[in-house]
Wavefront OBJ file of the C-alpha trace (Angstrom):
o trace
v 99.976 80.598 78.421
v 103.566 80.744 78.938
v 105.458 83.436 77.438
v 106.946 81.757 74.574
v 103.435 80.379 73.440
v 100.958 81.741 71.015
v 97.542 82.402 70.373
v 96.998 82.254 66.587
v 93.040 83.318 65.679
v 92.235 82.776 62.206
v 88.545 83.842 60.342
v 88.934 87.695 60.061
v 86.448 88.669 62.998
v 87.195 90.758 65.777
v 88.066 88.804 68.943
v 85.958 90.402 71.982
v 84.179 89.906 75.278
v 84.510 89.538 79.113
v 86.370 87.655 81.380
v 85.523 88.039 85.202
v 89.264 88.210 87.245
v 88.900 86.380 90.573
v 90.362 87.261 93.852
v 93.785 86.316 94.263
v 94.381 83.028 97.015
v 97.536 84.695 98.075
v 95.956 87.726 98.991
v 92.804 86.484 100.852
v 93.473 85.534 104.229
v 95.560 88.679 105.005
v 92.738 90.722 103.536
v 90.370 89.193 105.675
v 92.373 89.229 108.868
v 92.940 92.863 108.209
v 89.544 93.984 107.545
v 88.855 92.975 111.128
v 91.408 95.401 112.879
v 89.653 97.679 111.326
v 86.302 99.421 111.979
v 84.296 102.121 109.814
v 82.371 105.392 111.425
v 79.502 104.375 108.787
v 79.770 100.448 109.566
v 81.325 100.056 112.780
v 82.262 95.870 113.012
v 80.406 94.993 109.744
v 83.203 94.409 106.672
v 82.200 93.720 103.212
v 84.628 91.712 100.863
v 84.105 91.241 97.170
v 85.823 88.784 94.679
v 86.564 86.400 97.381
v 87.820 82.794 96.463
v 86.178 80.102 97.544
v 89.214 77.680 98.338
v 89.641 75.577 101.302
v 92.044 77.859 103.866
v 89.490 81.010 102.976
v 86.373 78.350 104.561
v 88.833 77.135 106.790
v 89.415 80.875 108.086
v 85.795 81.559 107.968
v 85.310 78.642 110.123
v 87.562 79.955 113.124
v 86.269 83.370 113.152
v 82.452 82.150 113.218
v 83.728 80.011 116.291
v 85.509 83.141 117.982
v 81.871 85.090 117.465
v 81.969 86.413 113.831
v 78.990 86.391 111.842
v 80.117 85.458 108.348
v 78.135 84.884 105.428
v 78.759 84.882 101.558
v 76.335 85.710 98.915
v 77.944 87.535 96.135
v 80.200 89.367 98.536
v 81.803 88.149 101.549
v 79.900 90.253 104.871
v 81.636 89.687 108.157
v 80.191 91.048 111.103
v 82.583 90.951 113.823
v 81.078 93.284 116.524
v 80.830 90.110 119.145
v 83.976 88.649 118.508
v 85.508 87.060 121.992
v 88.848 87.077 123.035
v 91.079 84.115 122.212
v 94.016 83.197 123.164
v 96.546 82.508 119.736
v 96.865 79.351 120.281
v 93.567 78.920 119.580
v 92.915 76.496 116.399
v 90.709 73.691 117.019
v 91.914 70.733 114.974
v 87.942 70.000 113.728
v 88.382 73.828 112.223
v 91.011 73.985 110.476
v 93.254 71.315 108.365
v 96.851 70.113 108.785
v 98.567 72.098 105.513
v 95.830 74.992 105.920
v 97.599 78.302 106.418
v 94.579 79.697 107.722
v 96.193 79.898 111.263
v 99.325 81.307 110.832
v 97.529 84.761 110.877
v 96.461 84.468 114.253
v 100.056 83.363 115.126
v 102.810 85.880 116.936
l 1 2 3 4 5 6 7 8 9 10 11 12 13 14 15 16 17 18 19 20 21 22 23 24 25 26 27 28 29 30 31 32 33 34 35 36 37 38 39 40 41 42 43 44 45 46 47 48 49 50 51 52 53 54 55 56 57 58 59 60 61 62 63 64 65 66 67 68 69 70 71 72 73 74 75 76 77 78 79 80 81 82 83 84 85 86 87 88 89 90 91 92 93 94 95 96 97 98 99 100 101 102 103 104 105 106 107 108 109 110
């Protein structure tokens, strides 16, 4: 709703429940791309991501890093095993991988 809008509720019962907040686009990719510089004592290589979205330059990402040796699978959470990952040079980004407007490369860019 814009800010100027309102939400009238008529009927004299109290309004309640859940709504489940997704991850935020914006945020993804960088989240992703940072979880991999990083590495646990408990976990080593393996990264765990929750509240994921499932939009095109998050697959598109996925994509790239399962084709530079990342094992990346999502059910319920997003699991990324990167201990096998191979070097790559950054200019790196197969056409067939990713799309023309995806952003998805620009984190593997200087």
């Amino acid at each position: 709703m814009a800010p100027t809008e309102q939400c009238i509720i008529h009927g004299g019962k109290r309004l309640e429940g859940r709504v489940q907040i997704y991850g935020a686009k914006n945020s993804a990719l960088p989240v992703i791309v940072a979880a991999l510089m990083t590495s646990s004592p408990n976990n080593g290589s393996i990264h765990e991501l929750q509240n994921v979205p499932d939009i095109s330059d998050v697959r598109s990402l996925l994509r790239l890093l399962s084709a530079m040796g990342c094992q990346c699978r999502k059910k319920g959470y997003l699991h990324i095993n990167s201990e096998n990952i191979h070097s790559f040079s950054t200019n790196f980004s197969p056409p067939s991988l990713l799309s023309h407007n995806s952003s998805s490369d620009e984190y593997l860019r200087d």
